[in-house]
Jmol script that loads the backbone (N, CA, C; Angstrom):
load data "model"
ATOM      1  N   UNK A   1       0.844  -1.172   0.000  1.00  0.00           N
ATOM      2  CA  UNK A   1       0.000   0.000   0.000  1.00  0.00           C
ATOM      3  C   UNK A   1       0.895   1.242   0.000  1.00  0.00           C
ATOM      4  N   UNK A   2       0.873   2.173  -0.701  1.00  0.00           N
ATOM      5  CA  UNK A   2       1.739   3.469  -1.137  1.00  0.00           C
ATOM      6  C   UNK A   2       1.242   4.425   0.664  1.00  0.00           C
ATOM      7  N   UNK A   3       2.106   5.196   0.669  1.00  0.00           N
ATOM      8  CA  UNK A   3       2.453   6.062   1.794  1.00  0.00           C
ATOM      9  C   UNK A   3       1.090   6.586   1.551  1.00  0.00           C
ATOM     10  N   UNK A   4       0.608   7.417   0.214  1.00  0.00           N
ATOM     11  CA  UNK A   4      -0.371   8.612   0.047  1.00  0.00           C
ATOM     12  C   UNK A   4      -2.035   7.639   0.772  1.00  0.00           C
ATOM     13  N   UNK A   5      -1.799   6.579   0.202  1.00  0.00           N
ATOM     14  CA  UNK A   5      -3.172   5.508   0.445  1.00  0.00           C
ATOM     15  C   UNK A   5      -3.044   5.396   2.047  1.00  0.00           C
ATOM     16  N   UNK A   6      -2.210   5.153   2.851  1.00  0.00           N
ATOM     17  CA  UNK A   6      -2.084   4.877   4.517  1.00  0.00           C
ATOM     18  C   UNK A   6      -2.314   5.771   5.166  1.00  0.00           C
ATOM     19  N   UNK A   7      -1.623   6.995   4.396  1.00  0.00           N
ATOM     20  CA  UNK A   7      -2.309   8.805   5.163  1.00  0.00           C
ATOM     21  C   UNK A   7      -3.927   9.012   4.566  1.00  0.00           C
ATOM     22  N   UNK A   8      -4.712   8.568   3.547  1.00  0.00           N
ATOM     23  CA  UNK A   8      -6.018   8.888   3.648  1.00  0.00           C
ATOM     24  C   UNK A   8      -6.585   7.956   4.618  1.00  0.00           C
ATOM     25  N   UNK A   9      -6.133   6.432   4.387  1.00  0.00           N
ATOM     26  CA  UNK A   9      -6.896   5.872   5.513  1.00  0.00           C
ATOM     27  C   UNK A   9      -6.616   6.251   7.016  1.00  0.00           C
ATOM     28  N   UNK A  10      -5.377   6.635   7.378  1.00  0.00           N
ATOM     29  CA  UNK A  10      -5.789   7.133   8.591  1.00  0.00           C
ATOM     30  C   UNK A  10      -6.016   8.249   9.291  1.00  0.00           C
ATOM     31  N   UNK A  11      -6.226   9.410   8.025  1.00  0.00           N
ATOM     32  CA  UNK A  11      -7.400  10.178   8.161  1.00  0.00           C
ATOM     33  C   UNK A  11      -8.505  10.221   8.450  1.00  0.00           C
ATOM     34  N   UNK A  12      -9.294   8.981   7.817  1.00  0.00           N
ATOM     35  CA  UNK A  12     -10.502   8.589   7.942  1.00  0.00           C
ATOM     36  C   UNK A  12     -11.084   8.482   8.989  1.00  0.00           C
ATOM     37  N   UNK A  13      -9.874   6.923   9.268  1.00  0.00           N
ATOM     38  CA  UNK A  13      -9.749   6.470  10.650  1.00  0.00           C
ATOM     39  C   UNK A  13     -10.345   7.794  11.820  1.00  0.00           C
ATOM     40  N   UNK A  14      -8.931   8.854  12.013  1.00  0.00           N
ATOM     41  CA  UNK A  14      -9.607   9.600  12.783  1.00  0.00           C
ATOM     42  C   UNK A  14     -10.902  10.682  12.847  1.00  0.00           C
ATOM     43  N   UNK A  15     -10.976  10.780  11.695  1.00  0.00           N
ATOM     44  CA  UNK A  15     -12.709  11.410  11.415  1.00  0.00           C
ATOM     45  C   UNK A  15     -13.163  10.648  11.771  1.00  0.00           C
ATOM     46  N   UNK A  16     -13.514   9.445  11.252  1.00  0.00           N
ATOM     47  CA  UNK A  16     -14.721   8.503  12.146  1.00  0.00           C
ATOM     48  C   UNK A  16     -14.543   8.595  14.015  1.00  0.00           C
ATOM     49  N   UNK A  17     -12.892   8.177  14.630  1.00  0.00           N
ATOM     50  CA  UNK A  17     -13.445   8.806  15.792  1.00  0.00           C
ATOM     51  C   UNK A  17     -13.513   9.223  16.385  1.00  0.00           C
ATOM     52  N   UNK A  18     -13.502  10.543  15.767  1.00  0.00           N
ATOM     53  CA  UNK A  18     -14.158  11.872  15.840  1.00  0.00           C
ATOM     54  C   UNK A  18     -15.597  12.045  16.322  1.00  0.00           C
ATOM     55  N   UNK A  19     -16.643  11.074  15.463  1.00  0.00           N
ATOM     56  CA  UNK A  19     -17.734  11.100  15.314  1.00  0.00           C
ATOM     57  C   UNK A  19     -18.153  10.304  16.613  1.00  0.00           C
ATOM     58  N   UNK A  20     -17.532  10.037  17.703  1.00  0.00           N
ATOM     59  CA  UNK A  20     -18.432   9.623  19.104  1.00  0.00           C
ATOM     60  C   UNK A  20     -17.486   9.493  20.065  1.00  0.00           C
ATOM     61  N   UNK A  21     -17.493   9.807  21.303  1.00  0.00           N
ATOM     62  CA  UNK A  21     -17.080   9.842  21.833  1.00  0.00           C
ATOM     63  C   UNK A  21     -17.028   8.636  23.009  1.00  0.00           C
ATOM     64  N   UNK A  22     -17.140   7.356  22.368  1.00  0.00           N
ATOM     65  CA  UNK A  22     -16.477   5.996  22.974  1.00  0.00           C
ATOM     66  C   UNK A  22     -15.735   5.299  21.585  1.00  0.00           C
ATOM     67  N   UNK A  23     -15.708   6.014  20.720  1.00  0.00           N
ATOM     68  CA  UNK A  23     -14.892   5.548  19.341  1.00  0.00           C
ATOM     69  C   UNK A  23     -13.302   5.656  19.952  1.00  0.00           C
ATOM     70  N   UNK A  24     -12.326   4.493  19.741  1.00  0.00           N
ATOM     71  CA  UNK A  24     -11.131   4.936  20.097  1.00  0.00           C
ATOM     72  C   UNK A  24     -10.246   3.786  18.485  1.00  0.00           C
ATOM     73  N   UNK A  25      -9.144   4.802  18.398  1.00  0.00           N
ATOM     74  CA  UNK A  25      -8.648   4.311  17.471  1.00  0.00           C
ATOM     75  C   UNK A  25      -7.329   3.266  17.601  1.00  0.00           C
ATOM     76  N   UNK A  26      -7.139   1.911  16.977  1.00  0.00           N
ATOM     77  CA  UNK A  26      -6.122   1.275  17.445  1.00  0.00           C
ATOM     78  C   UNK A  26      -5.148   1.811  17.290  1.00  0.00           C
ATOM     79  N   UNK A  27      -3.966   1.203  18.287  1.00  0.00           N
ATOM     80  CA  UNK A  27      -2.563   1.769  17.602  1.00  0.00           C
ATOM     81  C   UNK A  27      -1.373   0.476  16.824  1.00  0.00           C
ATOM     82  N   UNK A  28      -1.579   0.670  15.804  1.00  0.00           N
ATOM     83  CA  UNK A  28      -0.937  -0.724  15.554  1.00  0.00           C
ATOM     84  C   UNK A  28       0.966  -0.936  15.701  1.00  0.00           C
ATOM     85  N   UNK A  29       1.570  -1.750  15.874  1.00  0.00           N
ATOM     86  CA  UNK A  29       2.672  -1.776  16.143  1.00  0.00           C
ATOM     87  C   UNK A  29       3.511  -1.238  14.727  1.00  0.00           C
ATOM     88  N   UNK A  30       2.721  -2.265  13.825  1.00  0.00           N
ATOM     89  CA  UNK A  30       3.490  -2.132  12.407  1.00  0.00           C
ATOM     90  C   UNK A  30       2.226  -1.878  11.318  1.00  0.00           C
ATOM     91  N   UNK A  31       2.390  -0.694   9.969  1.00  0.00           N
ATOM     92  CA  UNK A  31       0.793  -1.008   9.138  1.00  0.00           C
ATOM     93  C   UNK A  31       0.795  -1.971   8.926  1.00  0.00           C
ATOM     94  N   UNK A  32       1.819  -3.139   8.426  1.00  0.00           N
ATOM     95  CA  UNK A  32       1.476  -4.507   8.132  1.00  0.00           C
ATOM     96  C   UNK A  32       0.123  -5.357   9.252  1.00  0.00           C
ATOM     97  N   UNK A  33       0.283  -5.049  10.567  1.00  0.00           N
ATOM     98  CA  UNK A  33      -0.669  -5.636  11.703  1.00  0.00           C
ATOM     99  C   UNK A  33      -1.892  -6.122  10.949  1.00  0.00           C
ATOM    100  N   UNK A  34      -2.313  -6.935  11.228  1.00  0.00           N
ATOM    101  CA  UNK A  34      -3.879  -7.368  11.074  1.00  0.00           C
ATOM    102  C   UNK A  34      -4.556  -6.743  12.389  1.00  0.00           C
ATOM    103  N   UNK A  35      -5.546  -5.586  12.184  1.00  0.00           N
ATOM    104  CA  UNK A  35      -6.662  -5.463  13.542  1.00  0.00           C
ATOM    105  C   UNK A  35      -7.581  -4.281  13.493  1.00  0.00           C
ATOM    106  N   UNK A  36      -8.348  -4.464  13.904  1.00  0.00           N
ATOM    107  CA  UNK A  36      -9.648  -3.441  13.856  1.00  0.00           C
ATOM    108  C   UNK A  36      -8.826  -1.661  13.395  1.00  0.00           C
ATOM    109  N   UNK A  37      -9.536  -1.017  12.580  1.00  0.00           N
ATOM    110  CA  UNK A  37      -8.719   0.159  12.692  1.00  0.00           C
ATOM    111  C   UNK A  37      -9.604   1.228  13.918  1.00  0.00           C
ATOM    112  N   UNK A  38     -10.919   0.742  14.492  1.00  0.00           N
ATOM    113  CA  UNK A  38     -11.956   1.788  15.568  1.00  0.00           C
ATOM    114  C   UNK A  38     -12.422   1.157  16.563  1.00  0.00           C
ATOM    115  N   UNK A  39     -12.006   1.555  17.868  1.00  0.00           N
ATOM    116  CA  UNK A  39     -12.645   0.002  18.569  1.00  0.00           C
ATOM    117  C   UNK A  39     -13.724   0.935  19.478  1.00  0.00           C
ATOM    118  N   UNK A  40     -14.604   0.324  19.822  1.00  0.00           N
ATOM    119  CA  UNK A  40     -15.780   0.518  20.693  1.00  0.00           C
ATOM    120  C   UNK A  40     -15.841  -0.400  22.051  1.00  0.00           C
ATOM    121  N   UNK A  41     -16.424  -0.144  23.370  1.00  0.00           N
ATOM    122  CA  UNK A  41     -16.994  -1.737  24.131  1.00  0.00           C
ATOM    123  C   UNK A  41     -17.712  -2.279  23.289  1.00  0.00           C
ATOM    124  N   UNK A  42     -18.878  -1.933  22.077  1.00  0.00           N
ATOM    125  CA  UNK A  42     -19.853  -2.870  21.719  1.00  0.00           C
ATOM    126  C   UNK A  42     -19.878  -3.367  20.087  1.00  0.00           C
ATOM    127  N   UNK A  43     -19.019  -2.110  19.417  1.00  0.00           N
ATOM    128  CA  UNK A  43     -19.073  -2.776  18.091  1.00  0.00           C
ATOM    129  C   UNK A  43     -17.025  -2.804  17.675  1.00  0.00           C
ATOM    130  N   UNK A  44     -16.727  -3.304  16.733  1.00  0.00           N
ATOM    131  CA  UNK A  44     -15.427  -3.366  15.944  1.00  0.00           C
ATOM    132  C   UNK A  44     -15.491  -2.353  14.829  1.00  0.00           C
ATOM    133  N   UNK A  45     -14.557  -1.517  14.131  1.00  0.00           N
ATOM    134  CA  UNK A  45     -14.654  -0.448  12.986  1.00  0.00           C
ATOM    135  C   UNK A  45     -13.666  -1.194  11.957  1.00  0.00           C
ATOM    136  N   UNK A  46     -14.312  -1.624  10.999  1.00  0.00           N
ATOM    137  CA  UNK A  46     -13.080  -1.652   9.612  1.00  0.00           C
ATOM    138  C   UNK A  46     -13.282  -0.156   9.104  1.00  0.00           C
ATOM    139  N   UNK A  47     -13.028   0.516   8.821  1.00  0.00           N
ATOM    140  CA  UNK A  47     -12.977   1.746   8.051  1.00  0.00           C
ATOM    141  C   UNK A  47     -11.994   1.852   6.202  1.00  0.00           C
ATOM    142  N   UNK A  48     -13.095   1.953   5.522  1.00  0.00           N
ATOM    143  CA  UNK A  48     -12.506   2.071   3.963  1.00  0.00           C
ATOM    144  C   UNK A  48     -13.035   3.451   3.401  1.00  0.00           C
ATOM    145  N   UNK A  49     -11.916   4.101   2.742  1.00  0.00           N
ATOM    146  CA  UNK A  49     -12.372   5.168   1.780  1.00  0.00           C
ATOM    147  C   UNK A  49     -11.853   5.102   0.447  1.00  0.00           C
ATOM    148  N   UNK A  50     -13.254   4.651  -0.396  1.00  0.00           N
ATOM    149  CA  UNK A  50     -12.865   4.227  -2.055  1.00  0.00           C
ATOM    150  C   UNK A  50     -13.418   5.607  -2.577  1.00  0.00           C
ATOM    151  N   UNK A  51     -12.923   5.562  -3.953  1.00  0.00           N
ATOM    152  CA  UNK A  51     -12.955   6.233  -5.058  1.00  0.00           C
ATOM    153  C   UNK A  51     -14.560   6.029  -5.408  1.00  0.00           C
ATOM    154  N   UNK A  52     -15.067   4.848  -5.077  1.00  0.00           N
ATOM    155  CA  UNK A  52     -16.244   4.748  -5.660  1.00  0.00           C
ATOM    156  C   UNK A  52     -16.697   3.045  -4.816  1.00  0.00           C
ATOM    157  N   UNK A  53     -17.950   2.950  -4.404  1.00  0.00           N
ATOM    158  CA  UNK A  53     -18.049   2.051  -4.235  1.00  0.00           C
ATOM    159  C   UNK A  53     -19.588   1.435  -4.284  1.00  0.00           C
ATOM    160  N   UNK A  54     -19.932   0.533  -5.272  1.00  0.00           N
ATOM    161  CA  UNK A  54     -20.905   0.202  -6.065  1.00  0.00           C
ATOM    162  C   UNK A  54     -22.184  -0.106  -5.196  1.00  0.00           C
ATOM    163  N   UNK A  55     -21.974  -0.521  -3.951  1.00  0.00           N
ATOM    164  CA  UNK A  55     -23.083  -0.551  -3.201  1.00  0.00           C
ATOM    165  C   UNK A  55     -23.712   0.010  -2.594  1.00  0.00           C
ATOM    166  N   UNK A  56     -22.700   1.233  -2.756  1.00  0.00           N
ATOM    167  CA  UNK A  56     -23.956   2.877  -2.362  1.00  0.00           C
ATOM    168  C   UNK A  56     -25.229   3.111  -3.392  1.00  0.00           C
ATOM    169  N   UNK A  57     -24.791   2.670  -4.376  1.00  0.00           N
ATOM    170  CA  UNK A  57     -25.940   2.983  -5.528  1.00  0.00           C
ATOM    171  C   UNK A  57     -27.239   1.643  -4.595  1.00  0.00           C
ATOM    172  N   UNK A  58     -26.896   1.178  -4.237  1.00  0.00           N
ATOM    173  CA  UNK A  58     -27.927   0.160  -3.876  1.00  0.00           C
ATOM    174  C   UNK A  58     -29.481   1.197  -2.691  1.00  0.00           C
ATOM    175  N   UNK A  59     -28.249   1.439  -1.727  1.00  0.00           N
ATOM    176  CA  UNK A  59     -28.974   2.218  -0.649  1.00  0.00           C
ATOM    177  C   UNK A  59     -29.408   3.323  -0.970  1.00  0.00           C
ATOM    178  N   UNK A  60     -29.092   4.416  -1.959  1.00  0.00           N
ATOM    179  CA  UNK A  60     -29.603   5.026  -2.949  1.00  0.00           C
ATOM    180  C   UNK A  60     -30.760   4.943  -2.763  1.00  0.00           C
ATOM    181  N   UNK A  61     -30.856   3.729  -3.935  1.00  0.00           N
ATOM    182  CA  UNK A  61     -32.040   3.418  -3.831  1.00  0.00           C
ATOM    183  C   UNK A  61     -33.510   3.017  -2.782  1.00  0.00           C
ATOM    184  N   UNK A  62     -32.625   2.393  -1.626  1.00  0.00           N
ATOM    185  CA  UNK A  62     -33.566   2.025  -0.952  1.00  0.00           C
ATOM    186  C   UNK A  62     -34.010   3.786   0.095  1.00  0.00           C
ATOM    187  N   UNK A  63     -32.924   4.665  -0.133  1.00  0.00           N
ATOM    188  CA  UNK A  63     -33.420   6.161   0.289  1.00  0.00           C
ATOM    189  C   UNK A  63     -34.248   6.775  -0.544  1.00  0.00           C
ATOM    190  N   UNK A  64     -34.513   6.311  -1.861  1.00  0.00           N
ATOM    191  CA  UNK A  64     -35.479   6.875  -2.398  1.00  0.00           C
ATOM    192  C   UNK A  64     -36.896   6.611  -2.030  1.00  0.00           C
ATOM    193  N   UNK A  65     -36.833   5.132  -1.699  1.00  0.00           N
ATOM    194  CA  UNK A  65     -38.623   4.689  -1.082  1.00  0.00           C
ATOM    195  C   UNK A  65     -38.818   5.010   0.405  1.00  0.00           C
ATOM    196  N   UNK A  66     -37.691   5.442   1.278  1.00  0.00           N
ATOM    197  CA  UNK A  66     -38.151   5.754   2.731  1.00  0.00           C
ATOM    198  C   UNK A  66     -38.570   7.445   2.214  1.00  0.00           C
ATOM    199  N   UNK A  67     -39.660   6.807   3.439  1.00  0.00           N
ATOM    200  CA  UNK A  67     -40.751   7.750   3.898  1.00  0.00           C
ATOM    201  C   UNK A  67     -40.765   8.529   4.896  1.00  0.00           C
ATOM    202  N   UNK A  68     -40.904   9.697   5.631  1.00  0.00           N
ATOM    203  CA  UNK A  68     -41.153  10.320   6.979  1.00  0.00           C
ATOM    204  C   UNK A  68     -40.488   9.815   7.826  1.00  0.00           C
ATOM    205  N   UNK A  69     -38.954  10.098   7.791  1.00  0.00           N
ATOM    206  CA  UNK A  69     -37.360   9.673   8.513  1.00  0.00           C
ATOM    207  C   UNK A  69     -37.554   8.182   8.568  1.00  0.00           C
ATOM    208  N   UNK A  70     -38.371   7.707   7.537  1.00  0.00           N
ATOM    209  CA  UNK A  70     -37.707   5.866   8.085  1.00  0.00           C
ATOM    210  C   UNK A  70     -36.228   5.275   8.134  1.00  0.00           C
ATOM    211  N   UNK A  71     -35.591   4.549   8.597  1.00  0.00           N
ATOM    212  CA  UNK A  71     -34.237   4.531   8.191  1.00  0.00           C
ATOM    213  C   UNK A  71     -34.292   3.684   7.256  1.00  0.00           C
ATOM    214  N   UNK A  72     -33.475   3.669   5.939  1.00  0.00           N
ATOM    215  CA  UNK A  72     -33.180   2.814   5.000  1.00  0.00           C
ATOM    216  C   UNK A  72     -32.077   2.373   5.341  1.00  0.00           C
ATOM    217  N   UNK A  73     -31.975   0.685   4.579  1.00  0.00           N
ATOM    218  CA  UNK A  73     -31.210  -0.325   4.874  1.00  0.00           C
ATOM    219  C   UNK A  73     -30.614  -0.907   3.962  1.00  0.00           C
ATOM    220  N   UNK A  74     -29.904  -1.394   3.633  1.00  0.00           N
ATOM    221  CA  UNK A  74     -29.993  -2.456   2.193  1.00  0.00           C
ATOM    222  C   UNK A  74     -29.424  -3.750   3.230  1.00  0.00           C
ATOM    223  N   UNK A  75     -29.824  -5.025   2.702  1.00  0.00           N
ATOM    224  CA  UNK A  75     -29.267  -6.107   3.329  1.00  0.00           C
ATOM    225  C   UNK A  75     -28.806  -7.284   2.002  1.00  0.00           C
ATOM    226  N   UNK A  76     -27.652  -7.876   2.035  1.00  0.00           N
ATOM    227  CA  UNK A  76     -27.192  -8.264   1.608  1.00  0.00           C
ATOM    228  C   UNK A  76     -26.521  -9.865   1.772  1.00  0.00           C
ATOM    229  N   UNK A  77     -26.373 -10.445   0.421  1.00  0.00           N
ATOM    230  CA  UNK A  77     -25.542 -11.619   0.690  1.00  0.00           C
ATOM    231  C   UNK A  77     -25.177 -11.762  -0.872  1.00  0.00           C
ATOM    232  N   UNK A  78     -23.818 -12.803  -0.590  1.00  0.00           N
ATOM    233  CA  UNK A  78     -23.493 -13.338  -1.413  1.00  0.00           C
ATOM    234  C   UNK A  78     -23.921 -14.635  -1.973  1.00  0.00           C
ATOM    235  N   UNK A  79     -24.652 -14.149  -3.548  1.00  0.00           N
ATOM    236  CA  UNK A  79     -25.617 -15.654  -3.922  1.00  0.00           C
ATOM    237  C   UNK A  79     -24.569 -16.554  -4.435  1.00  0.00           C
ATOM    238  N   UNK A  80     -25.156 -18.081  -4.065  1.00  0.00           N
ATOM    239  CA  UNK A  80     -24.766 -19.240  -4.478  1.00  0.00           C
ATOM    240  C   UNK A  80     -24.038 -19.675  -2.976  1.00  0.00           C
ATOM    241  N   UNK A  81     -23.996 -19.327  -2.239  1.00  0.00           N
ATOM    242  CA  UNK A  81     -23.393 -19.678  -0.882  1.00  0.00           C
ATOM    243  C   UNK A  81     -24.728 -20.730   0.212  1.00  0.00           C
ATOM    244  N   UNK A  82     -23.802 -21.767   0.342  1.00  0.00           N
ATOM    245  CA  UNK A  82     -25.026 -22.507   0.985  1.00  0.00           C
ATOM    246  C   UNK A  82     -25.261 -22.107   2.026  1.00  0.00           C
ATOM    247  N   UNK A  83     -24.348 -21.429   2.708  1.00  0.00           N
ATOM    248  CA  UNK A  83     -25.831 -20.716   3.936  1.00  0.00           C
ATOM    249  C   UNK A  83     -24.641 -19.052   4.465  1.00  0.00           C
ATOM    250  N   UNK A  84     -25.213 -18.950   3.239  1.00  0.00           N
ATOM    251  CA  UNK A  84     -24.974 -17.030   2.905  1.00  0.00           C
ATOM    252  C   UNK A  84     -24.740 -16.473   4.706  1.00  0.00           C
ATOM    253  N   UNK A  85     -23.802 -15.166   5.237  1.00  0.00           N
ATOM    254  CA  UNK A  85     -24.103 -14.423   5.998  1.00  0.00           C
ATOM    255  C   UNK A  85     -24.494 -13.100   5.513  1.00  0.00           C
ATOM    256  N   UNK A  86     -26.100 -12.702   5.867  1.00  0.00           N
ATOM    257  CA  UNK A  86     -26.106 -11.743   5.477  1.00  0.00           C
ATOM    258  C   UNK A  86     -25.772 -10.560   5.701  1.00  0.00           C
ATOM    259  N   UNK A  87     -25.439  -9.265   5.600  1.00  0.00           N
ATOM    260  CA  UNK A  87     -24.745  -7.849   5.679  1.00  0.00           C
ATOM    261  C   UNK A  87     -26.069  -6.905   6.049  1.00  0.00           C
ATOM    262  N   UNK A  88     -25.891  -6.082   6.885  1.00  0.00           N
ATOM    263  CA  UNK A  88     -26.517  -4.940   6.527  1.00  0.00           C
ATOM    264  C   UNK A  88     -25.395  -3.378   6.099  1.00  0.00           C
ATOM    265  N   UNK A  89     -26.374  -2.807   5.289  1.00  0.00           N
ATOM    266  CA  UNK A  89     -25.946  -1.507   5.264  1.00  0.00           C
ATOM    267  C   UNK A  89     -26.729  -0.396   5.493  1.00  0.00           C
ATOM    268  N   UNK A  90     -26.126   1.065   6.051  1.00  0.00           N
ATOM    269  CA  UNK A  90     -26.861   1.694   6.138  1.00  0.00           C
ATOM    270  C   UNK A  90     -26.296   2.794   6.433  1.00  0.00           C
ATOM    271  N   UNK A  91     -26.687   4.205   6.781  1.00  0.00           N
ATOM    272  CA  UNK A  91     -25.652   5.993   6.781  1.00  0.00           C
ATOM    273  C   UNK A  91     -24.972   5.467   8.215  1.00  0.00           C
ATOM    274  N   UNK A  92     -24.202   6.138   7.979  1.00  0.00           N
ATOM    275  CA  UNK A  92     -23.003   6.340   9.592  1.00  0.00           C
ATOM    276  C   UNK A  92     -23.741   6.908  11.016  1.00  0.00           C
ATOM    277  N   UNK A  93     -24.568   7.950  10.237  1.00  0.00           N
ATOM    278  CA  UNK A  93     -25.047   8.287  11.717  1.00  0.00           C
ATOM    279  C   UNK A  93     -26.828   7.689  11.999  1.00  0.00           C
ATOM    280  N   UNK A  94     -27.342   6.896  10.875  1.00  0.00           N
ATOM    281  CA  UNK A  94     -28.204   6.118  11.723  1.00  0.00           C
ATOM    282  C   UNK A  94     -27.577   5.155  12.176  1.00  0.00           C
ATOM    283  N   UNK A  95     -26.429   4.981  12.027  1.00  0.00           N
ATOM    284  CA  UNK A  95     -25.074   3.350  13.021  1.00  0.00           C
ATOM    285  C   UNK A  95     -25.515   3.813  14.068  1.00  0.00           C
ATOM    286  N   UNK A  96     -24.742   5.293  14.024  1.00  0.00           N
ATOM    287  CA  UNK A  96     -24.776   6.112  15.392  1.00  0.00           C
ATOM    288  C   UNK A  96     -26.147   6.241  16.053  1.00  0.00           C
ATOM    289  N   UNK A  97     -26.805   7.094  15.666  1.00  0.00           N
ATOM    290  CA  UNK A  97     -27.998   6.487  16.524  1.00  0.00           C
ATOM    291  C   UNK A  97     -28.734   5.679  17.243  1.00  0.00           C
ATOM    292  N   UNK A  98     -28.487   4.007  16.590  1.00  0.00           N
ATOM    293  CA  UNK A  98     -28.909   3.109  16.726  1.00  0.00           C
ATOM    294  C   UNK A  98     -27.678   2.383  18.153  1.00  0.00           C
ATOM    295  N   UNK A  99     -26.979   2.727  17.421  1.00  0.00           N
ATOM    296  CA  UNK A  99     -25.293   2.448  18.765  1.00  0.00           C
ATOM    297  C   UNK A  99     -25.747   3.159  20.092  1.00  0.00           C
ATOM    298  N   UNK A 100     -26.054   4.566  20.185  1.00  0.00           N
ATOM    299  CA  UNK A 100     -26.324   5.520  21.258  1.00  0.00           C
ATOM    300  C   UNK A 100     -27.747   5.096  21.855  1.00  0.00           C
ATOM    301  N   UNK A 101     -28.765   3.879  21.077  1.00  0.00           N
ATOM    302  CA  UNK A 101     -29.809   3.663  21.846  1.00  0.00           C
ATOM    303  C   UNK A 101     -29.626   2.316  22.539  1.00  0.00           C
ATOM    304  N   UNK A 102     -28.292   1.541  21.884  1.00  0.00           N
ATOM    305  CA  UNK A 102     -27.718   0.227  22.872  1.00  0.00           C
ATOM    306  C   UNK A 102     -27.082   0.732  23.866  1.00  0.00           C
ATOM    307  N   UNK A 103     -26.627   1.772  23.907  1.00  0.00           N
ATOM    308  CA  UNK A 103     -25.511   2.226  25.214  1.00  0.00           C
ATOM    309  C   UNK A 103     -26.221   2.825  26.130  1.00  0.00           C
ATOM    310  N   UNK A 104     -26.893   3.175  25.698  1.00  0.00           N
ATOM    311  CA  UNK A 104     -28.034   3.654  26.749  1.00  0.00           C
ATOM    312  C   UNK A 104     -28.471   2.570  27.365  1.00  0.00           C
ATOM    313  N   UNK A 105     -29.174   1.398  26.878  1.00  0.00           N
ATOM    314  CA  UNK A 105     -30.168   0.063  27.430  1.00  0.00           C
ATOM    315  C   UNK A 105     -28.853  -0.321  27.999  1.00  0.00           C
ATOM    316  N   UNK A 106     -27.713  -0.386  27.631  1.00  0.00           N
ATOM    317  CA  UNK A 106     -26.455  -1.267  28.103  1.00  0.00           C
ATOM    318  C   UNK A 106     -25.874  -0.782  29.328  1.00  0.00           C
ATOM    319  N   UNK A 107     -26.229   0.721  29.871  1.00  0.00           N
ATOM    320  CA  UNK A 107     -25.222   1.264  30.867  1.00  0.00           C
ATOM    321  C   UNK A 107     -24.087   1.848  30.617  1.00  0.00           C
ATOM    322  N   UNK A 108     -24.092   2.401  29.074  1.00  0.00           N
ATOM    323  CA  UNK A 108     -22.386   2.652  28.907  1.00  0.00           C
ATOM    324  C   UNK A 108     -22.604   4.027  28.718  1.00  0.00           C
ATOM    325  N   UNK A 109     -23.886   4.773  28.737  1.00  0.00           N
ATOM    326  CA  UNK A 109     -23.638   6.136  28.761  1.00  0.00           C
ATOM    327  C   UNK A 109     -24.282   6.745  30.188  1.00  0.00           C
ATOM    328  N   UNK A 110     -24.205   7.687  30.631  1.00  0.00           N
ATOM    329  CA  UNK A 110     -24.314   8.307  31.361  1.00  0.00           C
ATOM    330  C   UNK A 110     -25.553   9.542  31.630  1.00  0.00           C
ATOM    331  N   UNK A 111     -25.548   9.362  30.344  1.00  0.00           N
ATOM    332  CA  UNK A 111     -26.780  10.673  29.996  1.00  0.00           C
ATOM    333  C   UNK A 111     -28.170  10.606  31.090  1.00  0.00           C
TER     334      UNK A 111
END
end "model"
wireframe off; spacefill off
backbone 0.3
color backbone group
């Protein structure tokens, strides 16, 4: 991976956590490391920033049929797999939202 590609991703990295304040970012020994690049108590962060990435056009779409703030989703799998795991997708800050209403039921915020 080129120097310029490791400084956008861990740009990213810290914009995302930026975006909450139990987001903490790993520190890896070496970039080679295998490991989460955002860690949380309740969820793990891979964090990617592409040029383009084809499955936004999906959710797109499914933002065009929500109605009166519903959250749109797209859910996903890979066909021909005998027992597929499926994916969800969905915006960053309905994650967030939805994260800030487990931490709440969970005890991890304070509010």
């Amino acid at each position: 991976m080129s120097r310029s590609s490791q400084r956008t991703g861990k740009r990213f990295e810290q914009k995302v956590v930026a975006a909450h304040p139990l987001f903490r970012r790993y520190t890896r020994k070496s970039y080679g490391e295998s490991a989460p690049d955002v860690l949380h108590p309740m969820v793990v962060i891979e964090c990617k920033s592409r040029a383009k990435i084809a499955a936004i056009r999906f959710l797109e779409q499914a933002e065009s049929y929500s109605k009166d703030g519903c959250v749109a989703w797209v859910v996903m799998k890979e066909a021909n797999k005998r027992q597929p795991e499926w994916v969800v997708m969905m915006r960053f800050n309905d994650a967030l939202a939805l994260l800030e209403f487990a931490e709440e039921k969970c005890g991890l915020r304070g509010e």
